[in-house]
Each structure stands twice: as C-alpha cells, then as structure tokens.
N, C-alpha and C positions, 0 to 999 in steps of 0.2 A: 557410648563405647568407653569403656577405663583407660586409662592412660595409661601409655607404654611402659613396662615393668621397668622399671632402673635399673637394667646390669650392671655393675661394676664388677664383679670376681665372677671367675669361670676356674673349674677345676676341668684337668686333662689328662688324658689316659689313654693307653696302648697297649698292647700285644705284642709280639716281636712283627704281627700282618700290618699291623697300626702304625710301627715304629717311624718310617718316612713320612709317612704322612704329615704324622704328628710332627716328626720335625719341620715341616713346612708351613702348617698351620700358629704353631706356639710364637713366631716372632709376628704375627700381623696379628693376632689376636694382644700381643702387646705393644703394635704399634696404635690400636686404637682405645690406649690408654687405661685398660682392663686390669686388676690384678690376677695374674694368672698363676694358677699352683699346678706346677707338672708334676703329677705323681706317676711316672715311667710306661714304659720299662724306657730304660737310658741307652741299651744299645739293641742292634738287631738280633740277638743269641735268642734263641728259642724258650717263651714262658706261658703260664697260663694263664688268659684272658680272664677265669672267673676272679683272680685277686687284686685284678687292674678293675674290672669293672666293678666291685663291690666296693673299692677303694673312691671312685669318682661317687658314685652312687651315694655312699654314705657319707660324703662332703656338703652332699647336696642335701639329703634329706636330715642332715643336723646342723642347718643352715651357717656353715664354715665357706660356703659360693652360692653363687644365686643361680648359675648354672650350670651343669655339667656338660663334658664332651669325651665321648668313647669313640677308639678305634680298635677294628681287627679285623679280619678280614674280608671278611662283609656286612659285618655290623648285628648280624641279626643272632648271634649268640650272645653278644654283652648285650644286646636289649634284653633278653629273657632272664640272666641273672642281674640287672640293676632295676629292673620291676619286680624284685622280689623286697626290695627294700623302701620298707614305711617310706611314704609320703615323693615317692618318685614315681615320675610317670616320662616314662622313655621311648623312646621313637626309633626306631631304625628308619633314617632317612638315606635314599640316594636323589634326588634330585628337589628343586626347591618347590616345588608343589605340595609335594608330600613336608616337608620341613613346617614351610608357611599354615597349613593345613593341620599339623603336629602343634604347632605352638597357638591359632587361632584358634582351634576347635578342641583342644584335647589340654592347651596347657600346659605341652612338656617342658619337663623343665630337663632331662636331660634327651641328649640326641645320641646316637649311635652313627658309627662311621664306617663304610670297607676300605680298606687300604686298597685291594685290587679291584674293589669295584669304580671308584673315582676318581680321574686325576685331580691334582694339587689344585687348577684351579677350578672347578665344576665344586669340591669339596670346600673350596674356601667362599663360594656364592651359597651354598647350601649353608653352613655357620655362618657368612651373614643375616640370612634369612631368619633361620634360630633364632639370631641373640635381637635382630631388630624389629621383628612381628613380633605385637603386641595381643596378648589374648582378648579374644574380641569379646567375651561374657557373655549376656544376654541367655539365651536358652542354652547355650555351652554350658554355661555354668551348674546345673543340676547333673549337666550330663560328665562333667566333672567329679560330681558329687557322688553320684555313682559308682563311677569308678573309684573313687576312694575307699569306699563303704565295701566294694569286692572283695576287699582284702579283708575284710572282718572274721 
C-alpha cells in the first residue's frame, strides 16, 4: 500500500448554502496545522456556486493545494462543475464511507459538501476522513487511470 499522501494545504469554498459550514470547518482545519486558502464567499448573501467551485477546483488541479474542499447545498452541484477541471477527481461526499471509499478507491482529491445536508460535526468526520485516507493503489490505480483518460 503507498504511503499516506502528505497534505499540507487545502483550498476551501462556498456558496452562500456552504457559507456556515464553511465557517465551522476553516478554524479546525487550521487547527491541524494545514495551510488553508479560503477562497469565499465571505458572507451569507446569495452567489453562484459554479465560480466557488471552479475557484477550488482549479487550485487543486494546478497544484496551488493538495486538496480541495467545496460546500453548497448539497454538494452534488459543485461535484459536477469541479469534475469538469483537468486533473480533478471530486466526490460528493455525506457521510464517511462514501468519503473514505472516495479517497481509497477513486483518489479524490477534492470532496464536495452540503451545508443542509450535514451538521458541523458529521461534516467535520467526513473531511477527516478526506484529508487522512490514504489511496490505497493496487488495482485502484488503472481504475484511476481511467478515469483520467475520460476526459480525453
């Protein structure tokens, strides 16, 4: 099995659905030492998710973080726009099966979040999970390779 990825930087992103969350998330993700870049939105006023998630996404896929983290309101809109950007493989996760399973099997390196679908902390066990499953390789790995090659 490879050895656990080294996170150090996480890029973070919201929606105005995202926005609490996110503010509950972003101080324990810098309590465990991480550099973290919040790229908004900064307050609850109403915006569009596809220029937060492209904003994470393409932090991640032009290696500026080593991981990305989206929220909005249930996660599974910013999945579909941060899988549109080279070399990201994005997950809507709500619970840590699917998270751990996301990062063992598939390799995400960003995760999606719902503001209403999770509380603060069920959501902050799930981004544990993200950032400290490590991708397990082995036959994952083609099936990784694959999906890269999708995008061709």
């Amino acid at each position: 099995m490879p050895a656990p990825f080294p996170v150090r930087s996480v890029v973070v992103g919201a929606d105005h659905g995202g926005y609490a969350l996110k503010e509950t998330l972003v101080p324990r993700l810098r309590d465990m030492d991480l550099a973290v870049q919040d790229v908004g939105t900064h307050s609850p006023e109403a915006v569009d998710y596809p220029d937060f998630a492209r904003m994470v996404a393409r932090q991640v896929s032009e290696g500026r973080a080593d991981r990305g983290i989206m929220i909005d309101s249930l996660g599974v809109a910013s999945a579909m726009v941060a899988n549109r950007i080279a070399a990201v493989r994005a997950a809507a996760c709500w619970n840590t099966e699917v998270a751990r399973s996301a990062r063992g099997h598939n390799d995400a390196n960003v995760i999606t979040l719902g503001g209403k679908a999770l509380d603060p902390e069920a959501a902050w066990e799930v981004v544990r999970t993200f950032l400290l499953e490590p991708f397990s390789g082995g036959r994952h790995e083609r099936r990784v390779r694959k999906i890269e090659a999708a995008g061709e």
